[in-house]
C-alpha positions in Angstrom: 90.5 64.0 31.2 87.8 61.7 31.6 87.9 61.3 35.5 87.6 64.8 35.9 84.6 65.3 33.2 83.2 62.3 35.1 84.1 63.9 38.9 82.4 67.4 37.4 79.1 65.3 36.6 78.7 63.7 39.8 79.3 67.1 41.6 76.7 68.7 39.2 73.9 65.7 39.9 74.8 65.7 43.9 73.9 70.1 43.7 71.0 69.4 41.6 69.7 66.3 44.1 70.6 68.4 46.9 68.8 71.4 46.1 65.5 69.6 46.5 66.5 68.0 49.9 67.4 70.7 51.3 64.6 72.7 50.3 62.1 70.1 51.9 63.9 69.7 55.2 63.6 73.5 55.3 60.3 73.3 54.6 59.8 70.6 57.2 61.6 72.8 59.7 59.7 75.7 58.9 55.9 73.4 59.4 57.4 71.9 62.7 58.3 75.4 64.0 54.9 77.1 63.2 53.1 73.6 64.6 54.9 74.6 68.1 54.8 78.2 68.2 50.7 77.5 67.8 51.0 74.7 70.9 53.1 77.4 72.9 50.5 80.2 72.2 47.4 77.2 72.9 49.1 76.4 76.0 50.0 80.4 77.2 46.0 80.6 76.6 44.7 77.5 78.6 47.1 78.5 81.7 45.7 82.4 81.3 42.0 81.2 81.0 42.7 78.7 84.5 43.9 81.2 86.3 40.9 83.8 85.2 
């Protein structure tokens, strides 16, 4: 009885450390994909204004 109270605890603190992790990668993920959509649309911009 107490391996499984003890297997239920660690599976409850690895969701409730994991929650936070995850939710920063995505975070990072999210930053890193606005950061390049700006340095496509930057770049798009500086080949348009050359060939002008």
């Amino acid at each position: 009885m107490g391996r499984i109270l003890l297997i239920i605890a660690a599976v409850v603190a690895a969701f409730l450390l994991l929650g936070p992790l995850v939710g920063f990668a995505l975070t990072l993920l999210k930053w890193g994909l606005v950061i390049a959509a700006v340095a496509y649309g930057v770049m798009l911009v500086s080949k348009w204004a050359k060939r002008t």
